[in-house]
N, C-alpha and C positions, 0 to 999 in steps of 0.2 A: 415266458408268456405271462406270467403271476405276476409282474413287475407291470405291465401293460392293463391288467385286467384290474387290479388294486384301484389306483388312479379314479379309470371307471366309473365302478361302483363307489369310490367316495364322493365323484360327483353327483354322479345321479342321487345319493344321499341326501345331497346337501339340496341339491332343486328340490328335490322331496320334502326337506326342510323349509324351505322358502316358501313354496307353496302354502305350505300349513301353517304359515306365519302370516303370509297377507292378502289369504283366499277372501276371508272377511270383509275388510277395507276393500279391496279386488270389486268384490260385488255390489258395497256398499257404495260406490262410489257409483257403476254400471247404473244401478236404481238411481242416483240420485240424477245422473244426466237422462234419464227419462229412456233408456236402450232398454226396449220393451220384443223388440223386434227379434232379439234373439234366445234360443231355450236357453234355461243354466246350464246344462250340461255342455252346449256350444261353447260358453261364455268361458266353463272351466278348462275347456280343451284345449279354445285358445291361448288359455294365459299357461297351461302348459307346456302347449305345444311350439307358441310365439313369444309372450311377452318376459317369462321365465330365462328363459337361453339367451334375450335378447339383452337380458338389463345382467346373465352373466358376463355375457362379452363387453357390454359397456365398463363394467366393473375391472374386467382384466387389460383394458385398456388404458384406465387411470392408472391401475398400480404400475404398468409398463410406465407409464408419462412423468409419472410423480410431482406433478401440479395439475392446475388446474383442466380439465381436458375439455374442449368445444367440440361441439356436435350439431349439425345444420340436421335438420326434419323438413323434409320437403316433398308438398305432393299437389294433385288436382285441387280444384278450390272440392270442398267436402269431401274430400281424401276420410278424413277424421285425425287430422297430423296434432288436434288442441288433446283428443281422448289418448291418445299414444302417448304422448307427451305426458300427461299426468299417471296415467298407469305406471308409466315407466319410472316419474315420480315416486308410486308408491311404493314399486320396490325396491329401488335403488337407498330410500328413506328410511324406508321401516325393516329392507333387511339387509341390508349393505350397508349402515348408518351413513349416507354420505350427507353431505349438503349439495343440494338440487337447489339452481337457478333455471326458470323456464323462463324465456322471453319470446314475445311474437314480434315478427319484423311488422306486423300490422299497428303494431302500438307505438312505431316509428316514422308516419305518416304523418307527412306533413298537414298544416293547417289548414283550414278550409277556405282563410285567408290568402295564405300563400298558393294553392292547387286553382285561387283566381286567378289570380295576378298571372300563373305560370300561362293557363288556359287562351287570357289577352296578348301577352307577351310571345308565347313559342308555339301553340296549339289548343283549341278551344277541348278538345278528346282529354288533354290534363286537368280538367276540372273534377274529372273521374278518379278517384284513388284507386292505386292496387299496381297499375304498373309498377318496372325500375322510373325513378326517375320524380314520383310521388310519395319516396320516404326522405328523412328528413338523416341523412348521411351522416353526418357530424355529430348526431346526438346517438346512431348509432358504433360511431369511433369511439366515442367520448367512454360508452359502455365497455367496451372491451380494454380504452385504454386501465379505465379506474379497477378493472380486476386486475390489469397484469401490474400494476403496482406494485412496489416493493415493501413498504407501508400503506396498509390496506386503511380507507378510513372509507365511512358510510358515505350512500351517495344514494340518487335517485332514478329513477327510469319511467319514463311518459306511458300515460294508457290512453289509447284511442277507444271513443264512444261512437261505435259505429250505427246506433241510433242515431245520435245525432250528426254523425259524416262530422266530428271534430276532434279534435285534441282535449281530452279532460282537465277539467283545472290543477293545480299543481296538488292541491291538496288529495287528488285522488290519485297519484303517482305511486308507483311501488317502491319500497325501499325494499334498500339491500343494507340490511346490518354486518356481514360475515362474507369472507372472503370464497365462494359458492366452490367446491370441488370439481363439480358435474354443471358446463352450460347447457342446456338444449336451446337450438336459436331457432324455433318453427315459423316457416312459413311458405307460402306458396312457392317463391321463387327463389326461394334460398340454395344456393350453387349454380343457378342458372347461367348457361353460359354465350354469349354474343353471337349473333349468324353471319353468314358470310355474306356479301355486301349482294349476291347476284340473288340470295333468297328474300331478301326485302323487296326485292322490284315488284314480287307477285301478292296482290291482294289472296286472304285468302278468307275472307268474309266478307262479308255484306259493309259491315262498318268499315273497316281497312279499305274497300273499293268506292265509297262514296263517299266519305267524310277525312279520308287519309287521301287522296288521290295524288296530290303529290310527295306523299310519305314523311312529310315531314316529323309526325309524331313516331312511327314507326323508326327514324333513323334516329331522331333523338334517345329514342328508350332503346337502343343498338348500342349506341354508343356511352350510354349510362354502364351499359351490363360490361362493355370493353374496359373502361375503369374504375370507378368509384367504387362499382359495384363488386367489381373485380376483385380489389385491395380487401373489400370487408370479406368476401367469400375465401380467401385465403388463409384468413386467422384461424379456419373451422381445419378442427384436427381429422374428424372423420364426418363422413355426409351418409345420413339415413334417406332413401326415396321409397316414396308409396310409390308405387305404379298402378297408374289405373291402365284396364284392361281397352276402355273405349272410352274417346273425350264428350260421346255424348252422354255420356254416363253422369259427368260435371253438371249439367243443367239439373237432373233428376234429384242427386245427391246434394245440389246449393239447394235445390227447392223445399227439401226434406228440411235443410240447417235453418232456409228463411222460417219454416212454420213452428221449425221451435224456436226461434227467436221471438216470434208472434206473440207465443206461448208465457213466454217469460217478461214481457217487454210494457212497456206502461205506453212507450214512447208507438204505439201502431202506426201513426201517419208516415213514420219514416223505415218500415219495413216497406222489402221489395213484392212488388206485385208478379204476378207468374211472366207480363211482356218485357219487364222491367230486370229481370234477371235472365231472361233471351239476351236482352243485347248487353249486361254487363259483362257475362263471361265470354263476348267478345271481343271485351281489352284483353283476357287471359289467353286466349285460345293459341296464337303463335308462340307463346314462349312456355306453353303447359306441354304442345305437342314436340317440340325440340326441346325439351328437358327429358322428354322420356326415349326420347333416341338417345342423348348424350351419357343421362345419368345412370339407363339400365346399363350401363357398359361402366361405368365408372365413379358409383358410386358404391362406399365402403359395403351398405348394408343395401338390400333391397327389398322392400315387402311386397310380395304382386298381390295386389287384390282381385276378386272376383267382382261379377256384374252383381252378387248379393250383397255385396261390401265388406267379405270376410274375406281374413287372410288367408291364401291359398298357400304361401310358401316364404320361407324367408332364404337369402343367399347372402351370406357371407363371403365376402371375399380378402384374399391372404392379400396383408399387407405390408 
């Protein structure tokens, strides 16, 4: 029994440790994204009770791997999968020394040039970024080829300025100097997976029944997720999913994310207006609500959130 109990208490020691190591930064970072909305006591609970255990098991999954290990973050739009992502950052950083690569599939979007051309050419609803189908595939091959390298040498990765709905110039690209331990690849529809041909027939909003009528945009972005999409979702070792509890909950929580964009943004004219993010996240809406049938079932990790935005629970599961 003393064999079993030992184990235990050295770990709980060590999250003990952890804790007291990057409670600081933890908060300091909370403050600085403007998350006012929760007591500290919340804030410590959580990182006790979720983000603590979460970035243990990430850690015991690298040493399992012994390279580099990928991890897909994937949830509703205003999930919070960018605040996840760097917390988890901080602790995997500051108390796991690893090296942390975050990337968003959002900074993989293609040009504003190209999402015309696509809009003339296959469907006018493509001029909209966010769907499969409106990132720029190749350049996120390119990323994954240049880590699994054998000789590792520096290389670059695109940021999308979604003030300005473009691709940022080159010089505002993120380098990668070091061969990163820990990928996290967040973004909406990261694992998302294809429907069956008899579900696309049904509109299931307003936009998809009058501006999609003969599905063409919907069958194109079907058939993006059946491959392309497919092959990049494959590279990811393990898949984290936010689960939101209700999709109408995505309107409230993008409108929360637009006003602090506002907040922070030089660029006003091209924040969304309250009608103007009604019908964007009805490009999202079909493949937000079959990622959460698909993924609560089979994805590694699953966080359920509540209609407050706090983590209610996390599940792991044996892999």
């Amino acid at each position: 029994m003393m064999e079993k109990i030992i184990p235990l208490t050295k770990r709980n020691e060590k999250k003990e440790e952890c804790f007291l190591k990057i409670k600081r930064d933890y908060l300091k970072f909370l403050n600085k994204e403007k998350i006012f909305n929760k007591s500290k006591i919340e804030k410590i609970k959580s990182l006790k009770k979720n983000y603590i255990p979460l970035s243990f098991w990430i850690d015991q999954k690298y040493k399992e791997q012994k390279k580099t290990l990928f991890l897909g973050l994937s949830g509703g739009q205003g999930a919070g999968k960018t605040t996840v992502a760097e917390i988890l950052k901080i602790i995997l950083k500051n108390y796991f020394k690893r090296k942390i690569q975050i990337i968003s599939i959002d900074d993989f979007y293609k040009t504003s040039k190209k999402r015309i051309i696509m809009s003339k050419n296959i469907h006018p609803l493509f001029r909209t970024r966010g769907v499969p189908g409106t990132h720029d595939v190749d350049l996120i091959r390119k990323f994954f080829y240049f880590i699994g390298k054998r000789n590792f040498i520096k290389f670059m990765i695109p940021k999308f300025n979604k003030n300005l709905d473009d691709r940022s110039k080159k010089r505002y690209w993120i380098r990668v100097n070091q061969r990163p331990e820990i990928v996290i690849l967040e973004g909406w529809c990261v694992g998302a997976k294809p429907q069956k041909n008899l579900l696309i027939k049904k509109p299931i909003n307003v936009l998809e029944k009058y501006e999609d009528k003969y599905m063409i945009w919907r069958k194109h972005v079907n058939e993006k997720l059946k491959s392309k999409y497919k092959n990049i979702f494959l590279k990811i070792d393990h898949l984290i999913f936010m689960r939101i509890p209700d999709f109408n909950l995505v309107f409230k929580w993008r409108l929360l994310q637009e006003n602090k964009l506002r907040k922070k943004s030089h660029f006003k004219k091209k924040i969304m207006s309250y009608n103007e993010i009604k019908r964007f996240i009805m490009f999202y809406e079909r493949i937000t609500l079959q990622m959460t049938k698909d993924l609560s079932k089979s994805a590694s990790v699953v966080m359920f959130l509540n209609k407050n935005h706090n983590i209610k629970k996390i599940l792991f599961r044996r892999q």
